[in-house]
N, CA, C and O of each residue as an XYZ file, in Angstrom:
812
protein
N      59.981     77.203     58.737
C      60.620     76.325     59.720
C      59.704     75.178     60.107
O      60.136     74.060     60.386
N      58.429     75.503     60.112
C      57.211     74.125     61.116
C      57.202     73.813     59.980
O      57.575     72.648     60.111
N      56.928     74.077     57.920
C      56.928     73.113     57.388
C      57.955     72.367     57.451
O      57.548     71.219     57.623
N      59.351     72.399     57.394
C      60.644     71.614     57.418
C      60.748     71.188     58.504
O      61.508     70.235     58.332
N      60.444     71.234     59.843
C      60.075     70.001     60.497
C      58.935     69.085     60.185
O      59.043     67.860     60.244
N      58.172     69.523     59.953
C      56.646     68.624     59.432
C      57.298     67.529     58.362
O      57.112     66.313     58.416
N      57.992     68.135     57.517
C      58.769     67.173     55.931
C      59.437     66.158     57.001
O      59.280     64.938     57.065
N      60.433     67.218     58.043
C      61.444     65.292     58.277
C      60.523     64.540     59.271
O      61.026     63.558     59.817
N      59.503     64.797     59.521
C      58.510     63.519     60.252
C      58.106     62.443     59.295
O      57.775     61.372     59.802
N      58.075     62.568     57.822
C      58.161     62.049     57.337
C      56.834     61.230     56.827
O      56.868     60.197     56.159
N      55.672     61.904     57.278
C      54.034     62.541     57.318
C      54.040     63.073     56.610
O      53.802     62.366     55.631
N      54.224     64.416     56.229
C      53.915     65.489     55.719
C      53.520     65.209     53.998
O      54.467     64.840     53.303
N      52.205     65.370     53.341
C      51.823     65.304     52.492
C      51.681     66.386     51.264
O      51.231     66.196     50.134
N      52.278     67.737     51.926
C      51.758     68.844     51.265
C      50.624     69.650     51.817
O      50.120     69.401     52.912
N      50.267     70.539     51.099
C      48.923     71.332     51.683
C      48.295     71.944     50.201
O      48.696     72.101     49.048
N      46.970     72.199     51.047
C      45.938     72.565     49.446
C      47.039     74.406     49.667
O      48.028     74.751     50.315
N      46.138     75.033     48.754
C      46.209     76.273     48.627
C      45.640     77.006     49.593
O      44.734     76.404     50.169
N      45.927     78.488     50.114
C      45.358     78.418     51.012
C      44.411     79.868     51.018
O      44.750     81.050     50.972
N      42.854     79.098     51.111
C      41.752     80.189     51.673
C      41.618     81.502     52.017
O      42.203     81.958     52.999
N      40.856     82.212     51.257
C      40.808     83.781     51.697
C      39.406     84.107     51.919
O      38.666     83.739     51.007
N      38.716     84.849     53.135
C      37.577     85.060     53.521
C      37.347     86.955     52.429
O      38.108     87.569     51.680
N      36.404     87.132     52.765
C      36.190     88.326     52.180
C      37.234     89.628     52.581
O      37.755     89.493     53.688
N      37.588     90.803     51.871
C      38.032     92.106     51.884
C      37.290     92.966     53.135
O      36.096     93.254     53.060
N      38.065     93.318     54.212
C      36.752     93.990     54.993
C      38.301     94.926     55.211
O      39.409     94.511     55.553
N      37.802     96.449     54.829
C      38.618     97.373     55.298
C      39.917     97.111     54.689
O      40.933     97.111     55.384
N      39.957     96.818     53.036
C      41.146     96.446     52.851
C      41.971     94.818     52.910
O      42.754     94.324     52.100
N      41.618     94.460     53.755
C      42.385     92.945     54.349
C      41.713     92.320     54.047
O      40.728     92.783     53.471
N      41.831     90.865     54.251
C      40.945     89.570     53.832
C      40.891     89.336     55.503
O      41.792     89.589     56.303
N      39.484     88.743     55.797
C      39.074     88.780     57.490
C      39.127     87.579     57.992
O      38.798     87.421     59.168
N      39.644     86.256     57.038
C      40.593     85.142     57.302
C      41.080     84.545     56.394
O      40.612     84.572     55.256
N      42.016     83.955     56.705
C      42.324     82.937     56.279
C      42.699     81.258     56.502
O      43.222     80.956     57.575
N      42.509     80.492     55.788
C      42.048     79.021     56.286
C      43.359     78.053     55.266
O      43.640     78.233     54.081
N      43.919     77.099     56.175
C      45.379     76.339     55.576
C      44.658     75.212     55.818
O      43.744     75.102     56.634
N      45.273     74.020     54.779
C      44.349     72.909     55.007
C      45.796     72.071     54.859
O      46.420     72.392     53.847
N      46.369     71.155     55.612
C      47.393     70.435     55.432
C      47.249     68.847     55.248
O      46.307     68.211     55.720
N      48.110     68.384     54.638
C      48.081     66.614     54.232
C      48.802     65.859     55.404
O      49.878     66.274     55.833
N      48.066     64.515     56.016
C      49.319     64.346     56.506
C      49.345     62.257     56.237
O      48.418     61.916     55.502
N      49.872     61.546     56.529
C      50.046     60.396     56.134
C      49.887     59.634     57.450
O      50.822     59.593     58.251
N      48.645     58.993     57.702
C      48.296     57.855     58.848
C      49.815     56.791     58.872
O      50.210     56.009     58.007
N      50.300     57.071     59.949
C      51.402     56.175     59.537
C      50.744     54.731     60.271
O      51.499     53.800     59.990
N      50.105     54.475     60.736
C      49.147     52.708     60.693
C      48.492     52.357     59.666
O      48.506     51.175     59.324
N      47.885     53.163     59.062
C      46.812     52.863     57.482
C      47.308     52.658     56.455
O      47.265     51.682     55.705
N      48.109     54.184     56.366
C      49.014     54.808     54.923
C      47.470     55.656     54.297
O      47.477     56.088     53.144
N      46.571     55.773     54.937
C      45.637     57.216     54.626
C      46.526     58.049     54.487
O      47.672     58.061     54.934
N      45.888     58.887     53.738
C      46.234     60.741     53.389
C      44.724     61.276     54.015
O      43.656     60.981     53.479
N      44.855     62.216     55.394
C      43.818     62.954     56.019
C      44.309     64.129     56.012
O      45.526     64.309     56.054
N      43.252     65.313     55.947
C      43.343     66.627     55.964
C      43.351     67.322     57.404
O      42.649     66.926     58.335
N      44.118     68.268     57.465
C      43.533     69.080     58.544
C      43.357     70.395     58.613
O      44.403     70.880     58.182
N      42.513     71.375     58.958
C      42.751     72.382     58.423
C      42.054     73.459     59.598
O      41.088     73.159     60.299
N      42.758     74.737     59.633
C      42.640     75.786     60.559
C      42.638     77.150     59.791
O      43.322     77.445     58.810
N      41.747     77.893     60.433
C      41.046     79.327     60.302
C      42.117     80.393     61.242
O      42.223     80.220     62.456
N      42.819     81.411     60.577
C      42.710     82.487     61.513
C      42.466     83.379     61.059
O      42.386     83.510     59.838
N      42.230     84.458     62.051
C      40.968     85.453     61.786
C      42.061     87.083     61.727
O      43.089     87.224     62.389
N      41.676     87.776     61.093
C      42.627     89.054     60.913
C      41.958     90.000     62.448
O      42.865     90.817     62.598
N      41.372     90.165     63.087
C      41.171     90.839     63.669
C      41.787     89.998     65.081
O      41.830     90.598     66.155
N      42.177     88.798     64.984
C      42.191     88.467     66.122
C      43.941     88.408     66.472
O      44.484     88.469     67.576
N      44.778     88.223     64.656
C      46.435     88.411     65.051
C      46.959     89.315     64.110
O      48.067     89.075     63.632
N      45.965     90.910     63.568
C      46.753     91.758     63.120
C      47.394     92.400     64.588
O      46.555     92.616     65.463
N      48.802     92.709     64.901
C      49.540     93.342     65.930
C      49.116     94.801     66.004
O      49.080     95.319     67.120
N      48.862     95.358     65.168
C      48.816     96.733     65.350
C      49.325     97.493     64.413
O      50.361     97.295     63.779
N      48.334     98.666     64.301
C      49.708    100.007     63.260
C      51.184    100.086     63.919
O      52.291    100.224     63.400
N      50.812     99.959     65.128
C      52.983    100.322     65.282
C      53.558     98.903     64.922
O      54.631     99.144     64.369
N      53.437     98.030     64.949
C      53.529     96.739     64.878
C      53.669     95.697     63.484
O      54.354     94.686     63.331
N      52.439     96.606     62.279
C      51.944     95.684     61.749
C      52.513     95.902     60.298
O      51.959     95.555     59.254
N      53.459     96.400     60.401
C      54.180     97.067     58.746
C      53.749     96.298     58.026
O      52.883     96.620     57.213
N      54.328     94.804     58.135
C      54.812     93.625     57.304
C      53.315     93.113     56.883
O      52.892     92.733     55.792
N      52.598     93.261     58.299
C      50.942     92.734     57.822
C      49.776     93.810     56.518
O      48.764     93.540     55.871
N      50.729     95.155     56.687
C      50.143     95.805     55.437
C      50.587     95.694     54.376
O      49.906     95.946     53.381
N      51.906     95.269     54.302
C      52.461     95.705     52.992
C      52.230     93.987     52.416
O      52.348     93.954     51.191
N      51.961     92.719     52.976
C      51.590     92.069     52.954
C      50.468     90.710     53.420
O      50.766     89.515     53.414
N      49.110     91.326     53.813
C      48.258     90.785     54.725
C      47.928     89.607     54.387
O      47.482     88.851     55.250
N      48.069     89.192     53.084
C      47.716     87.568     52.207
C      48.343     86.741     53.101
O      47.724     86.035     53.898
N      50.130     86.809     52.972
C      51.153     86.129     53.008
C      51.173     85.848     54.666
O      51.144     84.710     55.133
N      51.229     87.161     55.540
C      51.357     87.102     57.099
C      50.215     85.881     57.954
O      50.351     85.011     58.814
N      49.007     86.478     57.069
C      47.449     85.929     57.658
C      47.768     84.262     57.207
O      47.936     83.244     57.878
N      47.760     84.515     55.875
C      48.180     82.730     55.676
C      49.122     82.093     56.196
O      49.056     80.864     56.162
N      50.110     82.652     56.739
C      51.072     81.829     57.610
C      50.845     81.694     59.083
O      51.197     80.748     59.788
N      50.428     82.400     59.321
C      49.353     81.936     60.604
C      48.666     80.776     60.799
O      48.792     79.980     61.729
N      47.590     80.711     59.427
C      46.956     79.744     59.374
C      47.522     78.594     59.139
O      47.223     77.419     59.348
N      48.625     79.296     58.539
C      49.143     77.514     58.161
C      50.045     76.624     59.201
O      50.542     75.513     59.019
N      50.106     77.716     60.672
C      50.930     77.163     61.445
C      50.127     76.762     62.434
O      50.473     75.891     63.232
N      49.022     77.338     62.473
C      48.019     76.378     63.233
C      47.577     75.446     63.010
O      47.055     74.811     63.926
N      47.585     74.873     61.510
C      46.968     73.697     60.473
C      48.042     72.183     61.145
O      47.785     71.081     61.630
N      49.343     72.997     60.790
C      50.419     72.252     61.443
C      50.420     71.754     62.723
O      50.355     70.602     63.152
N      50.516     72.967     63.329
C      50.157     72.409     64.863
C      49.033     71.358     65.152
O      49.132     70.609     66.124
N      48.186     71.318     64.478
C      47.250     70.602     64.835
C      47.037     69.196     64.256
O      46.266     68.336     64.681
N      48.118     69.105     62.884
C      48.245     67.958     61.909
C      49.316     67.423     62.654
O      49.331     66.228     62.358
N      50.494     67.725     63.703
C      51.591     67.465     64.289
C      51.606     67.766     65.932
O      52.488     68.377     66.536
N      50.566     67.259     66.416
C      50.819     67.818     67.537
C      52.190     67.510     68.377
O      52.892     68.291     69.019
N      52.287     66.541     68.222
C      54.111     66.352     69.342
C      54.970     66.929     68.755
O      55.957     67.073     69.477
N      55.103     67.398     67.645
C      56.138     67.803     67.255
C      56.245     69.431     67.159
O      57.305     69.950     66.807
N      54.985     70.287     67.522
C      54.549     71.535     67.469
C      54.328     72.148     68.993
O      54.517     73.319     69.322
N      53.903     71.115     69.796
C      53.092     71.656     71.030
C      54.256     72.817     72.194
O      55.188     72.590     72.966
N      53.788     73.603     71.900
C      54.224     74.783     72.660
C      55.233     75.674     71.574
O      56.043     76.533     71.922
N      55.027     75.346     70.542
C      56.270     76.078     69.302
C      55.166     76.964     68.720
O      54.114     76.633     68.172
N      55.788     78.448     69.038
C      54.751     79.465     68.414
C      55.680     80.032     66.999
O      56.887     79.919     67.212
N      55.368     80.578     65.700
C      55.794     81.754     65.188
C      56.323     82.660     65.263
O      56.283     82.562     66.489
N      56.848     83.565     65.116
C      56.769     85.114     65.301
C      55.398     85.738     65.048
O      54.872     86.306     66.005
N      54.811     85.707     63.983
C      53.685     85.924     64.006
C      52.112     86.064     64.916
O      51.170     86.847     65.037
N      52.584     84.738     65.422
C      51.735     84.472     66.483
C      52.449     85.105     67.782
O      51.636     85.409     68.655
N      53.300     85.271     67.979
C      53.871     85.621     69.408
C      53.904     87.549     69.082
O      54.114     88.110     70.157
N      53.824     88.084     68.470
C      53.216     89.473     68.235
C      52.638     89.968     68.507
O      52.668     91.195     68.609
N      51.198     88.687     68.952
C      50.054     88.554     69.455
C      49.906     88.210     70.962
O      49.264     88.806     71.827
N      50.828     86.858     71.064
C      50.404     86.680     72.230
C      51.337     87.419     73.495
O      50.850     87.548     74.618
N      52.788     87.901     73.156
C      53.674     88.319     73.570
C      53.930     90.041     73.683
O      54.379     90.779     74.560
N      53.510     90.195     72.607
C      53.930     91.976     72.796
C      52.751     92.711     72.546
O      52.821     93.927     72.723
N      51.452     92.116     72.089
C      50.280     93.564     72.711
C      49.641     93.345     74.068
O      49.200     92.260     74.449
N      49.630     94.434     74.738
C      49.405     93.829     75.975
C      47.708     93.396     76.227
O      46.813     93.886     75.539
N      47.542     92.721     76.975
C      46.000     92.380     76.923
C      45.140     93.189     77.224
O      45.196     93.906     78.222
N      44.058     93.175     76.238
C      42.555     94.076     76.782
C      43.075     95.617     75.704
O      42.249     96.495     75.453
N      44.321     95.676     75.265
C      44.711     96.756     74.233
C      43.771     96.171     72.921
O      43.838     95.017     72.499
N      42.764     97.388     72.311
C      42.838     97.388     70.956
C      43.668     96.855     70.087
O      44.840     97.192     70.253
N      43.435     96.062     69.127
C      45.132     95.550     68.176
C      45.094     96.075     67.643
O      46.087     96.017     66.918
N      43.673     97.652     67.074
C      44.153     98.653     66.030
C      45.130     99.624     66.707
O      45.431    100.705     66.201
N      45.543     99.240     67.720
C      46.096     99.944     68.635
C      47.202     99.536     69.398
O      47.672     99.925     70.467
N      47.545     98.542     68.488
C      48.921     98.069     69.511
C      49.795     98.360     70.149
O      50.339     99.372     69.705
N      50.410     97.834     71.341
C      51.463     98.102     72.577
C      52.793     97.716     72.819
O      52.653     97.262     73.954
N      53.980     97.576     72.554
C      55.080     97.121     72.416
C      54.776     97.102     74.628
O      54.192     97.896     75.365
N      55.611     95.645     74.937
C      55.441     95.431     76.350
C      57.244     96.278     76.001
O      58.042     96.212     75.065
N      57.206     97.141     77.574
C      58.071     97.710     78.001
C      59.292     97.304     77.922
O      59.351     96.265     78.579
N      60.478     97.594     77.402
C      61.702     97.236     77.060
C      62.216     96.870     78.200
O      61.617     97.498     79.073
N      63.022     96.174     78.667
C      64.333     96.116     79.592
C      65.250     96.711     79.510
O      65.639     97.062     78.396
N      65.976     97.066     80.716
C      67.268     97.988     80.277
C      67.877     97.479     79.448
O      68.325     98.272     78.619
N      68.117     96.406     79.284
C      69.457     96.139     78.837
C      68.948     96.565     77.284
O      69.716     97.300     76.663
N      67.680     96.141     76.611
C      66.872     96.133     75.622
C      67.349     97.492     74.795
O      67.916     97.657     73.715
N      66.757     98.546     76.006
C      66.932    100.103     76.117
C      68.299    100.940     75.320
O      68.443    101.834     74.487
N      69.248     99.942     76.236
C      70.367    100.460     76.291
C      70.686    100.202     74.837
O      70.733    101.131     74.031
N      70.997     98.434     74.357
C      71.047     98.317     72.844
C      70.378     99.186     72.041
O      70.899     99.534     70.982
N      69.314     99.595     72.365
C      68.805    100.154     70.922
C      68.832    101.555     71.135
O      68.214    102.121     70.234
N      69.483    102.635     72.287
C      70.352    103.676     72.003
C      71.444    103.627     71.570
O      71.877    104.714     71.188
N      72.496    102.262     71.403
C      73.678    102.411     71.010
C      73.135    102.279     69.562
O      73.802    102.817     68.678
N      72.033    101.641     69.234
C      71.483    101.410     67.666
C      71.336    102.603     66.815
O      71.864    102.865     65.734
N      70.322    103.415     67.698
C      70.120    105.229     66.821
C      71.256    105.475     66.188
O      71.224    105.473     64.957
N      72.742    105.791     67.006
C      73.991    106.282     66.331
C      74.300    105.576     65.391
O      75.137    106.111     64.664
N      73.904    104.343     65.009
C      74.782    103.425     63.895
C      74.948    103.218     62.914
O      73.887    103.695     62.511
N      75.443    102.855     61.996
C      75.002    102.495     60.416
C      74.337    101.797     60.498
O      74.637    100.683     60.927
N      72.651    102.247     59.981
C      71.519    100.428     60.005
C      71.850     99.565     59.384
O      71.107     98.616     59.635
N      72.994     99.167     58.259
C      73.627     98.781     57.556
C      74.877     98.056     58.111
O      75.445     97.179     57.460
N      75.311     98.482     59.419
C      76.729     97.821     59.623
C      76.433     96.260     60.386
O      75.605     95.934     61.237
N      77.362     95.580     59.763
C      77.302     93.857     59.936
C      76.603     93.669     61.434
O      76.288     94.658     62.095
N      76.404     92.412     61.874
C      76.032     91.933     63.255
C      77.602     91.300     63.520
O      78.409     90.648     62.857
N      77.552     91.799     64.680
C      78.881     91.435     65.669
C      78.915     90.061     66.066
O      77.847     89.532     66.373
N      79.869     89.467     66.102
C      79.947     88.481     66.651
C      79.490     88.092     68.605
O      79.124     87.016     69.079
N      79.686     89.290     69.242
C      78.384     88.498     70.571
C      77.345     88.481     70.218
O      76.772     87.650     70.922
N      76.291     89.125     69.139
C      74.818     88.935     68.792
C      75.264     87.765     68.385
O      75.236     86.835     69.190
N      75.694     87.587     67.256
C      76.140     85.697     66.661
C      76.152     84.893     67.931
O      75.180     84.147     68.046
N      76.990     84.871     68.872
C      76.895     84.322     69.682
C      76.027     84.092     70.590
O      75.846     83.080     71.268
N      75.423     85.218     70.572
C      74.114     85.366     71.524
C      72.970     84.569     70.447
O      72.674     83.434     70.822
N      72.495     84.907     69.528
C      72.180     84.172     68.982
C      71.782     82.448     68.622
O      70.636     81.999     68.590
N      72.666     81.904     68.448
C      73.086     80.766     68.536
C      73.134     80.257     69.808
O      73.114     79.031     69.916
N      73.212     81.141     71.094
C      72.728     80.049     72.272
C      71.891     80.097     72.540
O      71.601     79.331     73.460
N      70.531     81.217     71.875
C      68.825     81.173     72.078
C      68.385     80.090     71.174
O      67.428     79.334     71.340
N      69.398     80.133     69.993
C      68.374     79.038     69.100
C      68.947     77.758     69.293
O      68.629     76.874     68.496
N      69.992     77.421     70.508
C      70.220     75.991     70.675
C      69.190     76.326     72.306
O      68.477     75.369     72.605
N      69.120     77.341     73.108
C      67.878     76.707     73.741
C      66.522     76.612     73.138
O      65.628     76.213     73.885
N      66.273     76.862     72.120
C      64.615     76.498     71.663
C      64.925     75.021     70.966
O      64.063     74.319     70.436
N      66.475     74.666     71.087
C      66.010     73.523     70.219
C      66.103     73.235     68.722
O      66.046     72.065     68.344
N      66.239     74.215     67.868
C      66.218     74.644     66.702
C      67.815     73.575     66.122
O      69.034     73.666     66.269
N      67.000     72.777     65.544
C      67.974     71.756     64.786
C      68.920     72.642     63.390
O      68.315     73.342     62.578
N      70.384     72.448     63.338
C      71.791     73.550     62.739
C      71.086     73.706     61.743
O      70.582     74.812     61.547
N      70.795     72.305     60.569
C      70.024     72.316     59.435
C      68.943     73.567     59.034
O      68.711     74.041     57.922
N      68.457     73.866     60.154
C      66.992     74.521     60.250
C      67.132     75.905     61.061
O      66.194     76.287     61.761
N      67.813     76.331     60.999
C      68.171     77.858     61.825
C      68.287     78.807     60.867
O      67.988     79.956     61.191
N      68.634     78.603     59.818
C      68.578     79.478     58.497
C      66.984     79.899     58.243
O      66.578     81.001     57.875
N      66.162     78.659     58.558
C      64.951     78.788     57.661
C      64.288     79.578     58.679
O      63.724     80.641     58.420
N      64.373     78.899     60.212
C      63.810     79.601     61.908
C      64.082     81.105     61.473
O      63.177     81.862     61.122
N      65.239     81.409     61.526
C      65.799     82.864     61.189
C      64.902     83.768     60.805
O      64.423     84.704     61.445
N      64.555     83.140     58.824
C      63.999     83.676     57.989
C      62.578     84.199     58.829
O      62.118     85.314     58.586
N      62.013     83.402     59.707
C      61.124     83.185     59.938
C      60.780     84.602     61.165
O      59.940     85.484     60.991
N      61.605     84.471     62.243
C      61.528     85.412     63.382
C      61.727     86.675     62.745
O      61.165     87.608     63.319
N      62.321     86.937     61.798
C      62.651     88.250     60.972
C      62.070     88.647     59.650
O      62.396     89.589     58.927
N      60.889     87.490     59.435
C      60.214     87.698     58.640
C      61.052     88.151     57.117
O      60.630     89.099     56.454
N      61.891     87.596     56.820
C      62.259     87.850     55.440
C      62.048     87.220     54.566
O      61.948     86.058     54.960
N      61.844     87.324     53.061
C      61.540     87.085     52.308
C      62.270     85.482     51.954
O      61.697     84.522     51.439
N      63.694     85.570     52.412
C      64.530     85.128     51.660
C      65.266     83.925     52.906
O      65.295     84.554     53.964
N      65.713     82.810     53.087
C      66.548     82.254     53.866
C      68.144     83.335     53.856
O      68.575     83.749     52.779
N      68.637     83.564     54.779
C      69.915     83.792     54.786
C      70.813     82.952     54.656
O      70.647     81.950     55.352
N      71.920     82.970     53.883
C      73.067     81.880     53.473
C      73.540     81.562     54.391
O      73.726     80.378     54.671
N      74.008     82.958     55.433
C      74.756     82.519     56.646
C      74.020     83.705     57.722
O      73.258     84.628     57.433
N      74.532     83.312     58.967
C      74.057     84.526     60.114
C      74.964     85.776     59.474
O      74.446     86.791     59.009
N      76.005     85.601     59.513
C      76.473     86.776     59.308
C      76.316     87.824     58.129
O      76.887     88.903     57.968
N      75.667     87.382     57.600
C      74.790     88.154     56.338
C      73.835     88.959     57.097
O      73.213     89.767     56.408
N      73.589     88.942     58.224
C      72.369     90.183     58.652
C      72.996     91.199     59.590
O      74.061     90.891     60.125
N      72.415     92.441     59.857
C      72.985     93.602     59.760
C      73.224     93.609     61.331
O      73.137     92.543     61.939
N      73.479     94.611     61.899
C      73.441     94.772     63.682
C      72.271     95.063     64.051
O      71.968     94.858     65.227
N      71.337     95.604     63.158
C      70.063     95.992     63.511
C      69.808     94.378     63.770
O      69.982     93.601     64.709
N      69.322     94.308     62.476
C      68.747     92.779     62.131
C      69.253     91.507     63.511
O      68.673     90.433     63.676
N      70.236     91.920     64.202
C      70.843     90.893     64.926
C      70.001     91.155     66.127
O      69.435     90.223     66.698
N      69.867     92.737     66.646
C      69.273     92.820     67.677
C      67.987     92.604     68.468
O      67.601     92.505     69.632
N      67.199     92.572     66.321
C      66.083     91.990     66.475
C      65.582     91.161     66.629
O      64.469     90.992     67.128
N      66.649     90.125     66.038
C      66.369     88.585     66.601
C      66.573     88.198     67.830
O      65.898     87.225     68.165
N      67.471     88.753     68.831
C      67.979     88.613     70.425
C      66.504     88.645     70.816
O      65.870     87.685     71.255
N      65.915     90.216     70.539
C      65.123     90.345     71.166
C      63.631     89.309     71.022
O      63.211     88.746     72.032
N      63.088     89.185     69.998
C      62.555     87.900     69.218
C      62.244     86.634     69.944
O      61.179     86.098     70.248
N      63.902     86.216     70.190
C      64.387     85.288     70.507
C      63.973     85.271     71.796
O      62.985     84.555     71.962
N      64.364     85.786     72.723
C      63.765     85.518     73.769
C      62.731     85.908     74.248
O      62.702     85.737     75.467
N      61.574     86.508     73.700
C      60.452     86.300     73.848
C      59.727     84.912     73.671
O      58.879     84.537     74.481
N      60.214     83.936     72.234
C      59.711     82.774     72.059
C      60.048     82.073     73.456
O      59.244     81.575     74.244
N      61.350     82.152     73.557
C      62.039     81.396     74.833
C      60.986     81.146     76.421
O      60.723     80.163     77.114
N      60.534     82.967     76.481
C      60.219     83.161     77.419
C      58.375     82.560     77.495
O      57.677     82.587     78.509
N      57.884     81.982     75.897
C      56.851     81.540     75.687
C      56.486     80.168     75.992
O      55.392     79.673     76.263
N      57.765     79.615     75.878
C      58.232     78.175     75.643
C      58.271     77.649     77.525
O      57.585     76.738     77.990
N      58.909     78.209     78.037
C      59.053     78.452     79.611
C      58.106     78.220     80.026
O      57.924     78.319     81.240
């Protein structure tokens, strides 16, 4: 999603490949994104580039599935959204990840991150995800998550074009979704919830 806003600024140069620090315990203990961007007074091409560190935004074993089964891909997108942020500042400033909000949002502070903390559900939170246990993890997302949906990502702002890719992004999938309604009820609830955490970051 921050590269496809970065492209329609109309700056955006590309980025090198991106940096891996040494294996410690398995993981690589950073990684470093270096981005292009285009002086729009000069017409220079300048670099910018940002470090993040695995110990400082792995979430946790309860937390961190996605960061084991893929620590390259998670760690480098980190980095590369800080590279951004910092190659774009007006167009980034106060726009976190999912990734990053894992971190800053749901372990609670002064917790170990080998030890991560999910912050305490809300009822309402609660309640959804007992009606979830009984369900098919498989059965479609309902149209009030759709709806619900779609009025978190018109309050963050999230341009129609670019909600497919945002999506991909808060739910960490591999793949853009064609449409919302291609993701499951699970998948829907996870983004509500997601969703307004960024919201509540953005605030």
């Amino acid at each position: 999603f921050m590269r496809s806003q970065a492209e329609a600024s109309g700056q955006y140069r590309g980025q090198e490949g991106v940096e891996y620090g040494p294996i410690v315990n398995g993981y690589p203990e950073w990684a470093k994104a270096t981005v292009r961007r285009k002086d729009p007074d000069t017409g220079d091409i300048y670099t910018v580039s940002a470090t993040a560190y695995w110990d400082e935004f792995y979430p946790g074993d309860q937390l961190g599935f996605m960061w084991k089964k893929m620590p390259r891909v998670m760690l480098g997108k980190v980095a590369e959204s800080q590279a951004l942020r910092k190659a774009f500042p007006l167009n980034f400033n106060g726009l976190y990840t999912f990734e990053e909000m894992q971190v800053e949002d749901i372990v609670q502070p002064g917790t170990p991150k080998g030890n991560g903390m999910k912050a305490p559900a809300s009822k309402s939170q609660q309640q959804q995800a007992e009606k979830t246990v009984n369900n098919d993890p498989n059965a479609p997302i309902t149209e009030p998550q759709l709806k619900a949906i779609h009025v978190l990502l018109d309050k963050l702002k999230v341009d129609d074009k670019l909600k497919h890719a945002y999506m991909a992004d808060v739910l960490q999938l591999e793949e853009e979704p064609e449409t919302l309604k291609t993701l499951t009820k699970v998948q829907g609830s996870t983004a509500i919830e997601r969703l307004n955490l960024l919201i509540k970051d953005v605030a």
